[in-house]
C-alpha atoms as one frame of an Amber mdcrd trajectory, in Angstrom:
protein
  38.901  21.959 -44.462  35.352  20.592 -42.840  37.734  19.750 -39.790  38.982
  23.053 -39.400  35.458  24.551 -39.375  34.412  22.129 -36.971  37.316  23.032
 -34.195  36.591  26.324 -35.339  32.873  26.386 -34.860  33.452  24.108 -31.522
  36.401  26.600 -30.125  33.809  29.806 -30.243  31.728  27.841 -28.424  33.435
  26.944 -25.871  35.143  30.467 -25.354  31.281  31.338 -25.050  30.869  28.809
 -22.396  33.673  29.746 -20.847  32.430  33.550 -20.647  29.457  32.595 -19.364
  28.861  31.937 -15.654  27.087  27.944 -15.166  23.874  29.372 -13.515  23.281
  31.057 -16.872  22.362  27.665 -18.429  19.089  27.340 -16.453  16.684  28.053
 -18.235  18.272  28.720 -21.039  15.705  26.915 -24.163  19.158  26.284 -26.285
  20.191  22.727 -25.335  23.791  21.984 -27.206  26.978  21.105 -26.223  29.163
  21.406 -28.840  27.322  22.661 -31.421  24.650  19.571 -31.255  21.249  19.643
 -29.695  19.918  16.693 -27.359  17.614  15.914 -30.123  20.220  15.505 -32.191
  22.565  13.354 -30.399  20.089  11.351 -29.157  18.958  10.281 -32.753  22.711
   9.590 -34.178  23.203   7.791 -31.007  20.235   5.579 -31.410  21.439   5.407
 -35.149  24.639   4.371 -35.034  24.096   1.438 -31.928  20.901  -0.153 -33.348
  18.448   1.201 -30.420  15.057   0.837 -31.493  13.655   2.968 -28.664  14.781
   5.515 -25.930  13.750   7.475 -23.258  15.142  10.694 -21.433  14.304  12.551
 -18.418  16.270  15.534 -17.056  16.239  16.961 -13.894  16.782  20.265 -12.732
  16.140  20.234  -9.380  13.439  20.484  -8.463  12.694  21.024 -11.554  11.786
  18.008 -14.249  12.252  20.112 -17.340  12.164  17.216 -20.070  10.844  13.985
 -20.634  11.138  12.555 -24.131  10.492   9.185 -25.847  12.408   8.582 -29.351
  11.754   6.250 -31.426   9.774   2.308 -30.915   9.012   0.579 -27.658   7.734
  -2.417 -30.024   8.909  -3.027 -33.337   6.499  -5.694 -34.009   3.314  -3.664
 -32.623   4.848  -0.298 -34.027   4.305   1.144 -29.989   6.050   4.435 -29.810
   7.941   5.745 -27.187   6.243   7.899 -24.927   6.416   9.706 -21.710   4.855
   6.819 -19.622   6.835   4.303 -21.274   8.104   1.351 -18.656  11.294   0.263
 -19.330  13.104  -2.767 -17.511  15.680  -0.874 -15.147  18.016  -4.726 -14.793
  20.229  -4.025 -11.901  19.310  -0.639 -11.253  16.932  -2.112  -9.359  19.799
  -2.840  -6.603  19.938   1.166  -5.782  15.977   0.075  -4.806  16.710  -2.632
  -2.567  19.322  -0.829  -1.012  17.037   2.354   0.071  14.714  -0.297   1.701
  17.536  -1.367   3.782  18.543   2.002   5.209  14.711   2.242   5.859  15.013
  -0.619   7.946  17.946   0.169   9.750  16.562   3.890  10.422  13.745   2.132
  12.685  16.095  -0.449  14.411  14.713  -3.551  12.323  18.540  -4.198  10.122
  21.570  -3.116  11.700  24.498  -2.382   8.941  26.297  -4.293  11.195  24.109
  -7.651  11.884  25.639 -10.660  10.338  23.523 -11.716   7.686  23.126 -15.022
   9.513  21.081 -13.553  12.184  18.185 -13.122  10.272  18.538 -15.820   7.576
  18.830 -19.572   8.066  19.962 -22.013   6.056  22.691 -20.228   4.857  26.497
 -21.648   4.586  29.026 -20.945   7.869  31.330 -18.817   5.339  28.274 -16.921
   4.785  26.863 -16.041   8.055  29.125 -13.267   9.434  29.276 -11.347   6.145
  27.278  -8.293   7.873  24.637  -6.172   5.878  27.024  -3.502   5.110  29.261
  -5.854   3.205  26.528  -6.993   1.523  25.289  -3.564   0.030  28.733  -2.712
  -0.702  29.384  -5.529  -2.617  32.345  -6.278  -0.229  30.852  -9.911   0.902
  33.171 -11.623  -1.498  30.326 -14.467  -1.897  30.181 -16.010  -5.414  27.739
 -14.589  -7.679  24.428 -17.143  -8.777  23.752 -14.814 -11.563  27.349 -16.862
 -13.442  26.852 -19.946 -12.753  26.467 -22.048 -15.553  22.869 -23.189 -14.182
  21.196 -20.621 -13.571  17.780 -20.647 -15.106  15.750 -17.290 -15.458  13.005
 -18.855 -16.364  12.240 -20.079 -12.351  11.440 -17.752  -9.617  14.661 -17.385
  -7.246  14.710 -19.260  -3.911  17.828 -19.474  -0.993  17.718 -23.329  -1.602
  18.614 -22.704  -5.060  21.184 -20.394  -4.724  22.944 -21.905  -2.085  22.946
 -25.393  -4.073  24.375 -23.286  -7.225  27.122 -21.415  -5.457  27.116 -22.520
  -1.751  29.845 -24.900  -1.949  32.284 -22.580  -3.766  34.703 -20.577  -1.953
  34.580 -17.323  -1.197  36.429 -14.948  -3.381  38.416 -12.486  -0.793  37.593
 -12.496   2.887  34.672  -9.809   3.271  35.127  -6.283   3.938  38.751  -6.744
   2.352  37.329  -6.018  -1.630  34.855  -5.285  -3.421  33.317  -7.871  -6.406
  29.338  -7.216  -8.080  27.552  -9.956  -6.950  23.546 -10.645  -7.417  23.915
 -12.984  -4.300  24.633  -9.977  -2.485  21.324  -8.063  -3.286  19.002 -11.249
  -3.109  20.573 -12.350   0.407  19.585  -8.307   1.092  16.172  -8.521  -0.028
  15.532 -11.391   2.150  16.394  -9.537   4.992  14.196  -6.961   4.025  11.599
  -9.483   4.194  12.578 -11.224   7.088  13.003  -7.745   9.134   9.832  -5.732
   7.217   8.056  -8.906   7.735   6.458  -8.508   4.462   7.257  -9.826   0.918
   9.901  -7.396  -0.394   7.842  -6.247  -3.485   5.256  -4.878  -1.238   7.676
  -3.301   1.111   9.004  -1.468  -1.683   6.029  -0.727  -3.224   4.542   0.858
  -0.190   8.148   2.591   0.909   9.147   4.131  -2.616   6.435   4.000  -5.011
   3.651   4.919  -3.440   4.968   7.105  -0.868   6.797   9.045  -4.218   3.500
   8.812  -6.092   5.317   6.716  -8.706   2.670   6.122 -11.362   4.989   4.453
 -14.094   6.861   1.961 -11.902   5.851  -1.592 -10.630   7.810  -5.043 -10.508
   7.508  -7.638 -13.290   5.136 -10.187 -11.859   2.511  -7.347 -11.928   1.092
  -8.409 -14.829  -2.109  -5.791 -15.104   0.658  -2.812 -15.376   1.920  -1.618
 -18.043   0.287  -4.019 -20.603  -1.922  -1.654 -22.414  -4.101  -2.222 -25.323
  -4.099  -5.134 -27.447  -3.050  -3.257 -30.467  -2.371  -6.332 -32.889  -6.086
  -7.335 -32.749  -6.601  -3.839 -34.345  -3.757  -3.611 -37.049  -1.839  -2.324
 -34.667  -3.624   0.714 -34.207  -4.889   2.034 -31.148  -8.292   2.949 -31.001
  -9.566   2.197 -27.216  -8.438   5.805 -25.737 -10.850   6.995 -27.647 -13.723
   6.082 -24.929 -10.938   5.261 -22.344  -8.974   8.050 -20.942  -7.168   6.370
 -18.939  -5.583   4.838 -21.971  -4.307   8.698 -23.752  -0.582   8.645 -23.241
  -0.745   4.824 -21.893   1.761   2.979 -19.285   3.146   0.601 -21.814   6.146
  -2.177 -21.338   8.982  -1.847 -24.041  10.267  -4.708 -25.582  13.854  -5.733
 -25.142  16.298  -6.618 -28.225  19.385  -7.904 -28.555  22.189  -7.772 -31.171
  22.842 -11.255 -33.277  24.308 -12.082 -36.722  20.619 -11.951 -37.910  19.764
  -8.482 -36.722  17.867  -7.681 -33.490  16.155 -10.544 -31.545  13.158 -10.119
 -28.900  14.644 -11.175 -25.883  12.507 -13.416 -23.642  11.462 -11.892 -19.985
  12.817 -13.865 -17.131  10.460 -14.895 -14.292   9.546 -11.852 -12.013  11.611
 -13.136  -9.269  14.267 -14.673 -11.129  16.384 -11.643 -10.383  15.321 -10.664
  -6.864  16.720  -7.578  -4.812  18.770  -7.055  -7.976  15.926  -6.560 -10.969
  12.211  -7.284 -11.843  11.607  -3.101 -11.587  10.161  -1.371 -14.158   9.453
   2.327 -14.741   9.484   5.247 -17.241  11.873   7.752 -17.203   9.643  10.339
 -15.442   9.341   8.225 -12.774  13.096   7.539 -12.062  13.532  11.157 -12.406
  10.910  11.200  -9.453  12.697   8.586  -7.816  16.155  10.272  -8.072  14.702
  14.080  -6.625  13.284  11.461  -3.602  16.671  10.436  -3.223  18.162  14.126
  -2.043  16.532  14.639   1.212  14.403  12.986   3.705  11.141  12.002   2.074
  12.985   7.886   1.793  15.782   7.904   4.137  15.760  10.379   6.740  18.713
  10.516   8.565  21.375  12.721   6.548  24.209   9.942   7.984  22.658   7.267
   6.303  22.254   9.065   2.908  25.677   9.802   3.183  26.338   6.245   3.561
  24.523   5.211   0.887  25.865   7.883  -1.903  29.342   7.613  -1.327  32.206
   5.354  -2.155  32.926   1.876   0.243  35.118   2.346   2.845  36.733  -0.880
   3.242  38.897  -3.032   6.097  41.864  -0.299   6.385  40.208   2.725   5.483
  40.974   2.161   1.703  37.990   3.206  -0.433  36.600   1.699  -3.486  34.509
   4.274  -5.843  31.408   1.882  -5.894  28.917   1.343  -3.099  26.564  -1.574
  -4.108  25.193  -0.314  -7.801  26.268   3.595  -7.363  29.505   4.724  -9.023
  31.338   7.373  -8.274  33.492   8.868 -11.399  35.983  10.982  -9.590  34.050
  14.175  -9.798  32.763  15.595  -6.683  28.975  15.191  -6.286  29.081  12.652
  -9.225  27.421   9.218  -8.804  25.472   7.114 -11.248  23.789   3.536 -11.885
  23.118   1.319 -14.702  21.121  -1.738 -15.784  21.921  -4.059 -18.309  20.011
  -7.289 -18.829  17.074  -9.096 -20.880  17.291  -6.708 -24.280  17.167  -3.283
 -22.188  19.665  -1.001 -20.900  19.807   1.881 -18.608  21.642   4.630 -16.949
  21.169   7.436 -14.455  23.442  10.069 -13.736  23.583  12.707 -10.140  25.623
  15.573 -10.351  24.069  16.225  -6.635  26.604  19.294  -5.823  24.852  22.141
  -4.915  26.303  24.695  -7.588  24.997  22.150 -10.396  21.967  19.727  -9.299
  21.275  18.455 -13.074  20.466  14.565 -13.306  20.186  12.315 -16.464  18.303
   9.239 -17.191  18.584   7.298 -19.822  16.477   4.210 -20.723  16.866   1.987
 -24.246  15.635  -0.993 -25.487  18.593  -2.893 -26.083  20.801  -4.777 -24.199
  24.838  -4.543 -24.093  24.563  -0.528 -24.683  26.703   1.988 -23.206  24.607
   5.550 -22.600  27.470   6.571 -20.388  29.130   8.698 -23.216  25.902   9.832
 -24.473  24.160  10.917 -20.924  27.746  13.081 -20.391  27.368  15.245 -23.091
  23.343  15.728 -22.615  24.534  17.094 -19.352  27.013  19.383 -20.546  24.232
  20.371 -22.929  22.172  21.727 -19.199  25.001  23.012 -17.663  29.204  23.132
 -19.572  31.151  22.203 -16.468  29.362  18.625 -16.737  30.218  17.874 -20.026
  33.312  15.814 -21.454  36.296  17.472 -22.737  35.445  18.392 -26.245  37.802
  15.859 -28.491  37.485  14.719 -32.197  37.003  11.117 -32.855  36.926   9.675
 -29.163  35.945   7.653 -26.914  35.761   8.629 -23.490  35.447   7.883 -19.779
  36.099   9.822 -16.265  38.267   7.566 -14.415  38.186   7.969 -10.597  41.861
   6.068 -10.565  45.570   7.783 -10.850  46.620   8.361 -14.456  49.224   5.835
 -14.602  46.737   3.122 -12.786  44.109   3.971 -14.933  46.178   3.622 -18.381
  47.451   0.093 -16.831  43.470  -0.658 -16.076  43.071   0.073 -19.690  45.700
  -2.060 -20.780  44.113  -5.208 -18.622  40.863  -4.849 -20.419  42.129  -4.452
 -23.739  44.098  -8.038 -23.258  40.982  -9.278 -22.503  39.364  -8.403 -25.604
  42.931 -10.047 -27.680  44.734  -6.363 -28.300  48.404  -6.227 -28.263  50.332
  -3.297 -27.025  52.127  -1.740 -30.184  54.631  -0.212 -28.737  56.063   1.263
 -24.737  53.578   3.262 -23.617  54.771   7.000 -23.450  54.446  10.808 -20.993
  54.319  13.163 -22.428  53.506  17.265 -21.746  50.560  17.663 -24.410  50.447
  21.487 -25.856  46.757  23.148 -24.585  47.429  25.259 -27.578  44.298  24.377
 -29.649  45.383  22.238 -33.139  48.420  20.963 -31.419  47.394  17.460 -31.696
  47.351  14.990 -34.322  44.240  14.112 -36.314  41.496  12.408 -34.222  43.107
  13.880 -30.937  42.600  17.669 -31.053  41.487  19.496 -28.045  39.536  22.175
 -29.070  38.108  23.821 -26.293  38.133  22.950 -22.176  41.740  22.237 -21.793
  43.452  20.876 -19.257  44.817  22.843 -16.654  47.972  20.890 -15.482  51.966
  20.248 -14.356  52.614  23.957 -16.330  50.950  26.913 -17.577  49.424  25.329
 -20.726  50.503  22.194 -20.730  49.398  18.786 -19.002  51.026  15.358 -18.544
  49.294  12.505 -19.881  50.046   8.847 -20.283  49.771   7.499 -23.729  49.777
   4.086 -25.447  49.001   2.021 -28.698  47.553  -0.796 -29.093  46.465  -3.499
 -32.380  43.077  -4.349 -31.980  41.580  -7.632 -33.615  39.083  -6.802 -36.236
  38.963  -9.628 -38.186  41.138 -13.152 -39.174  44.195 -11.544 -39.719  43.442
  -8.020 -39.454  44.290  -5.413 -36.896  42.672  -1.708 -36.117  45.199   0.315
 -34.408  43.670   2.150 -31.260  45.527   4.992 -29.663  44.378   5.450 -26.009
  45.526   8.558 -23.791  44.729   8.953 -20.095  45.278  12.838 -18.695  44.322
  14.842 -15.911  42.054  18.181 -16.828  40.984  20.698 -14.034  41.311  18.133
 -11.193  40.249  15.555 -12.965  41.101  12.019 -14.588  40.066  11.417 -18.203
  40.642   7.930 -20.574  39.905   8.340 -24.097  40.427   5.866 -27.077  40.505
   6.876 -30.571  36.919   5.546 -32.229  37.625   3.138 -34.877  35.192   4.840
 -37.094  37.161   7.450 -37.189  36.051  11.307 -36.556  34.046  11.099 -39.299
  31.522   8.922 -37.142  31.196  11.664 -35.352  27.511  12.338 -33.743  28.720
   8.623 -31.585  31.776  10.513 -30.208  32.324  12.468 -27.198  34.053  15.475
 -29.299  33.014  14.711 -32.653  29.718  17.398 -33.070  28.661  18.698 -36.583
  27.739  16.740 -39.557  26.879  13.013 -38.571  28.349   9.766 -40.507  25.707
   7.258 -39.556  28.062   4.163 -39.065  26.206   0.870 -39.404  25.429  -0.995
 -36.306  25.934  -4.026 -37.719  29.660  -2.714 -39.269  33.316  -3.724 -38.022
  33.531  -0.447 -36.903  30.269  -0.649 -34.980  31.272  -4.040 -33.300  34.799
  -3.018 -32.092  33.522   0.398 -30.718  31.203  -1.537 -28.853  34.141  -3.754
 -27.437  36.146  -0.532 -26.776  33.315   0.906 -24.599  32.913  -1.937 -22.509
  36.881  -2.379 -22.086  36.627   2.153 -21.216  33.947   1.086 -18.550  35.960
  -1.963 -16.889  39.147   0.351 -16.564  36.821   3.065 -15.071  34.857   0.892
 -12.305  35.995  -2.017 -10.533  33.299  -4.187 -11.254
C-alpha cells in the first residue's frame, strides 16, 4: 500500500514536470525531484555510505545559486563543513593540468602534436613519439606508475623514478590506437608544462587558473599556510580566534579524508604534495570549482573556441573511432554532458556540465571519503534544477547513463560483474517492456519519464540475472536491465537493499530506510556501483 502511494505521489509529479516547460525551473525556490529535496537526499546519501562530510555547489549559469556544507570536515576536531571548505579534488586535478596545456599550445610553446620526447629527456625510445595529444587523451598506452607495486606516496615524484618503476615494461597498445587512465600520462604532461612555461607547474597554474579566476579556496598541497586554520584542539576544539580575526569568520579549512575498514572509518594519511603530480595535489571548496567550471565555458582560460572543443569532447582515435573520455572528462551519452571525478587519499569528488545551451546547470560534489560514488546522487540533484537532467524515476535501483549500444553495454555489465565473482543466473533476455505505469515487477516500476522507443509505448531493453556473492556460501540475486529512453542509453541494477533503502536509490524518493554503511547490503551496493561505473566508462 506505501508503494502504491509512492508511484502515485511520484507519477503526479512527473505529469507536472512534464506540463511544465524546463525554463520554468529557474528560479523556482522548490528544489525536488521526485518528491525529495536536495537537503534531503543529500543527508540519506551521506547516511547510508558513511560520509562524514560533504559539500555542494550548483551552478546556474552564470548564476552560483547554492553552496552548502553538510555535515564534519574533521571528526576528531568536530570542524564543520562550510562554504570555504578545501577538499582534496585526487585526479580531478588532471582536467587542471590539461587547461594549462591548451594554454600553452594557444601561444605556440606545446604543439598537440610534438612528441613528448622533444621537450623531455631521459625518457624511454617507446616513449618519445607518444605526442601531447595522446597523452591528454589517455591514448599513450604507457604503463601507469600510480600501480606499480612500489610506488611510495610518501616521496615527491621525479622522471627518474617513474621511468625506473615502469620504464622497462611494455607498452600496453600502440598509442593513438586506445585509450587506458594512466597517471604517467598527466605527470609526463605537467613536465612539459614546465619545460615549455619554463616555470614550476604549480606556479604556472596558480598564476593561469587561480588567480586569473580569483580562486580564493584553491591551492596545491605543499602550500602548507592555506587552508590550515585555527588550532582548534588547543582550545577544546572550539574556535575562538575569529573573534579578533576576521579573516578567520567562515575560515578556508582542509577536510580530513577517511576511509572504510572492518574497524570503522580510518584517517587516511596525505601523500607528499608532489607525489601525484599533473594528476592531484589540488585542493579547493566547492565554490571555487563552481568558479572554475563557469571559467571553463568561454575564453577567460582557453581562448580559442577549437581548442575548447578539443578539450570537452570525446577522443578521436587512429581511424576516426571515438572513445567517450578525453583525459579525466567523461562524456555519458547525453549531448552537452561531460563530467570528472577524484578518488584518492580518504576524499572523493565529482563534477557534472550539462553545458547545452537550453540547460547550463552544473553539479559539484565534494566528500570526505574515499571509494564513494556521487554519480547517482549529483544526477538526481540536477533533475532537482531542471527535470530533463534527472534519471528515469525507478524504485529500488541503481543506475548509470551508458554512452555504449544496449547490447554492448549489458555485455560491459556482465564483464564487471565477473570481476567482482557474480555468476550469470540464467540467458540474458529482450524484451518490449510496457510504458504503461505498474507494468513492472516489484523493484522495477517505471513510474514516470518513460521511454519513448521501437513502438508507441513500448521500448526494447536487454535484461539479465545474475548471483552475487554476499557471503561464504551465500548469494544476492541482482537483476540488471539496460534500455534506451528518449535517445538515450540507461543500465540499472536492482539495489540489494531493496526499495525500501530508498533515499540511496535513483527512483526510490519518500520515506528513507537508513541502511547501515557498515551492512551486507551496504558493502555489495558499493561493489555494484563501481561494477555500473566500469560498464559505463572505459577506464
Amino acid at each position: 500500500m506505501k508503494t502504491a502511494r509512492i508511484v502515485s505521489s511520484l507519477l503526479i509529479s512527473a505529469l507536472v514536470l512534464a506540463a511544465c516547460p524546463a525554463w520554468a525551473q529557474r528560479g523556482n525556490p522548490r528544489m525536488e525531484y521526485g518528491g525529495q529535496s536536495v537537503d534531503a537526499m543529500a543527508a540519506s546519501f551521506m547516511a547510508e555510505n558513511g560520509v562524514p562530510g560533504m559539500a555542494l555547489a550548483i551552478v546556474q549559469a552564470p548564476y552560483i545559486p547554492r553552496v552548502t556544507g553538510y555535515g564534519l570536515a574533521d571528526i576528531g576536531k568536530k570542524l564543520l563543513v562550510g562554504s570555504n571548505t578545501a577538499f582534496d579534488l585526487g585526479r580531478m586535478g588532471e582536467a587542471f593540468t590539461a587547461v594549462a596545456v591548451m594554454q600553452l599550445v594557444e601561444t605556440d610553446r606545446l604543439g598537440l602534436d610534438d612528441p613528448v620526447g622533444r621537450h623531455l629527456d631521459n625518457l624511454p625510445e617507446s616513449w618519445r613519439p607518444v605526442t601531447i595529444r595522446m597523452l591528454l587523451s589517455h591514448a599513450s598506452g604507457i604503463p601507469d606508475y600510480a600501480r606499480d607495486a612500489c610506488a611510495d606516496p610518501a616521496r615527491p615524484l621525479d622522471l627518474a623514478a617513474v621511468v625506473s618503476a615502469v620504464g622497462g615494461k611494455p607498452l600496453a597498445f600502440a598509442p593513438g590506437s586506445a585509450v587506458s587512465g594512466s597517471a604517467t600520462d598527466y605527470f609526463l604532461l605537467a613536465l612539459a608544462v614546465e619545460a615549455a612555461g619554463k616555470e614550476r607547474f604549480e606556479d604556472f597554474v596558480r598564476v593561469n587558473q587561480f588567480e586569473r579566476l580569483g580562486l580564493r579556496q584553491t591551492f596545491f598541497a605543499g602550500e602548507t599556510e592555506k587552508g590550515r586554520g585555527e588550532a582548534v584542539e588547543q582550545n577544546g576544539n572550539r574556535h575562538k580566534e575569529f573573534l579578533s580575526n576576521p579573516g578567520l569568520i567562515n575560515p578556508v579549512e582542509r577536510a580530513a579524508g577517511y576511509r572504510a575498514t572492518f574497524r570503522g572509518l580510518a584517517q587516511a594519511t596525505p601523500p607528499h604534495p608532489r607525489a601525484r603530480l599533473g594528476s592531484g595535489g589540488i585542493w579547493a571548496s566547492a565554490m571555487d570549482v563552481s568558479l572554475w567550471d563557469v571559467g571553463l565555458a568561454g575564453g577567460i582560460l582557453v581562448k580559442d573556441p577549437a581548442m575548447r572543443a578539443l578539450l570537452y569532447s570525446p577522443a578521436v582515435l587512429a581511424g576516426g573511432r571515438r572513445e567517450p573520455v578525453m583525459g579525466a572528462w567523461r562524456f555519458p551519452g547525453r549531448a552537452g554532458l561531460m563530467y570528472v571525478t577524484g578518488d584518492a587519499d580518504g576524499q572523493s569528488t565529482y563534477l557534472s556540465r550539462f553545458t547545452d545551451p537550453s540547460e547550463l546547470v552544473c553539479v559539484t560534489l565534494l566528500a570526505n571519503k574515499e571509494g564513494v560514488d556521487l554519480s547517482q546522487l549529483a544526477r538526481r540533484i540536477a533533475g532537482a534544477y531542471d527535470p530533463r537532467l534527472g534519471p528515469p524515476l525507478m524504485l529500488g535501483m541503481r543506475m548509470q547513463q551508458s554512452p555504449y549500444p544496449v547490447k554492448q553495454t549489458l555485455a560491459r555489465f556482465q564483464a564487471a560483474m565477473r570481476e567482482f565473482g557474480a555468476k550469470e543466473a540464467g540467458e540474458a533476455s529482450t524484451s518490449k517492456a510496457s510504458a504503461k505505469p505498474g507494468a513492472e515487477k516489484a523493484g522495477m516500476e517505471k513510474p514516470g519519464q518513460e521511454a519513448k522507443a521501437s513502438g508507441p509505448g513500448h521500448q526494447v531493453a536487454e535484461r539479465m540475472v545474475f548471483d552475487f556473492p554476499a557471503a561464504p556460501g551465500r548469494t544476492v540475486r541482482i537483476t540488471a536491465r539496460a534500455w534506451e529512453q528518449d535517445g538515450q542509453v540507461w543500465l540499472g541494477c536492482t539495489d540489494p537493499a531493496g526499495a525500501g533503502g530508498a533515499s540511496a536509490t535513483p527512483g526510490g524518493y519518500g520515506a528513507s530506510v537508513p541502511v547501515d554503511p557498515a551492512s551486507t547490503s551496504a558493502v555489495i551496493r558499493a561493489k555494484l556501483d563501481r561494477a555500473l561505473v566500469a560498464a559505463v566508462t572505459p577506464y
